[in-house]
C-alpha positions in Angstrom: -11.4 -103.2 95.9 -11.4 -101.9 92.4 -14.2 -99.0 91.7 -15.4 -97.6 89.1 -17.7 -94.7 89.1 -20.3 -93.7 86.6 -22.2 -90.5 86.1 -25.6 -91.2 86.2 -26.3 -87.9 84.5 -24.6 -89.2 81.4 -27.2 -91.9 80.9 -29.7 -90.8 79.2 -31.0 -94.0 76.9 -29.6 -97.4 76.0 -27.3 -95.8 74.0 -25.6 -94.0 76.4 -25.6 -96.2 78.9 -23.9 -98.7 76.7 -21.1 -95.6 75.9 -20.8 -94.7 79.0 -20.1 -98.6 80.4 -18.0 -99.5 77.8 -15.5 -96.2 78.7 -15.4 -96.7 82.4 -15.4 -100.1 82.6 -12.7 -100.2 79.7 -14.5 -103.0 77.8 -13.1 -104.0 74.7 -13.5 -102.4 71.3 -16.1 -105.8 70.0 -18.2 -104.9 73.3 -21.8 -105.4 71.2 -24.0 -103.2 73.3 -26.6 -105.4 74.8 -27.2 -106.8 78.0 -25.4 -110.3 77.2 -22.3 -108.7 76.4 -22.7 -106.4 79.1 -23.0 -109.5 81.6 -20.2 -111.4 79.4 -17.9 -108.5 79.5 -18.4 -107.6 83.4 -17.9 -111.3 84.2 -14.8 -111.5 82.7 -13.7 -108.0 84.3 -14.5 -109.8 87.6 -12.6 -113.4 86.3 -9.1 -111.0 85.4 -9.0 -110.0 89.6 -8.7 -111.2 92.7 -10.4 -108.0 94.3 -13.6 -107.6 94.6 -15.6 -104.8 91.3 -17.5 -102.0 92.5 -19.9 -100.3 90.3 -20.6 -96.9 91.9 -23.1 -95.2 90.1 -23.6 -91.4 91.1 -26.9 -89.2 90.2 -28.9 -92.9 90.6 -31.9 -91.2 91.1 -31.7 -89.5 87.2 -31.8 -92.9 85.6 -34.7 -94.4 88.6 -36.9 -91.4 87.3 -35.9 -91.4 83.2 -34.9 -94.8 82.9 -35.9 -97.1 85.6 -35.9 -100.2 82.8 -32.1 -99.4 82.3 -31.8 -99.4 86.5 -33.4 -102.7 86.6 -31.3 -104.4 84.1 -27.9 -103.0 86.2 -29.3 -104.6 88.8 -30.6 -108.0 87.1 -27.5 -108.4 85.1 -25.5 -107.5 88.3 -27.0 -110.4 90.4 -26.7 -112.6 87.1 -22.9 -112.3 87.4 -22.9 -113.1 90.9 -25.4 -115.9 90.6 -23.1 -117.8 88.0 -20.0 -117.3 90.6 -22.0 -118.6 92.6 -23.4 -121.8 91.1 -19.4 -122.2 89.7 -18.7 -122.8 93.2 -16.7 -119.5 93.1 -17.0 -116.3 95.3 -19.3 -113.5 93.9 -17.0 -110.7 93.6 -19.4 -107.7 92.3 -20.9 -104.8 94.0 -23.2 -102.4 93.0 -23.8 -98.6 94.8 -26.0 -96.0 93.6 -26.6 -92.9 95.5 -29.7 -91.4 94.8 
């Protein structure tokens, strides 16, 4: 299993959160910073490996209690990527962890 772990204490808005997603996760320098290239750049992080991606987000009760629309899109846009594995006939390959 591949992780990667993200401070939740570094996301303090959208634009933050996009930063701070596009370090860990390493996504490339055309990464445009909305949810659509968010899903489009996790999916393809989770095409390039046979292991299963886990997003480990630490401090998950900071963004619940600042930025719970930013939570709920982690975890829309998470099931998203799974869902089209899923409906590709492939096995869904992401996980998501917070510890609040």
């Amino acid at each position: 299993m591949i992780i990667f772990n993200i401070n939740g204490k570094k996301i303090k808005d959208w634009k933050s959160f996009h930063s701070v997603f596009k370090k860990e996760l390493n996504f490339p320098d055309y990464y445009g910073e909305n949810m659509d290239a968010w899903i489009d750049c996790v999916d393809d992080l989770t095409d390039n490996t046979k292991e299963p991606i886990a997003i480990h987000i630490n401090n998950g009760q900071l963004i619940k209690d600042n930025n719970p629309d930013i939570l709920e899109a982690i975890l829309e846009c998470s099931a998203f990527v799974n869902y089209r594995k899923i409906s590709n006939g492939d096995q869904p390959n992401l996980l998501v962890s917070l510890v609040f």
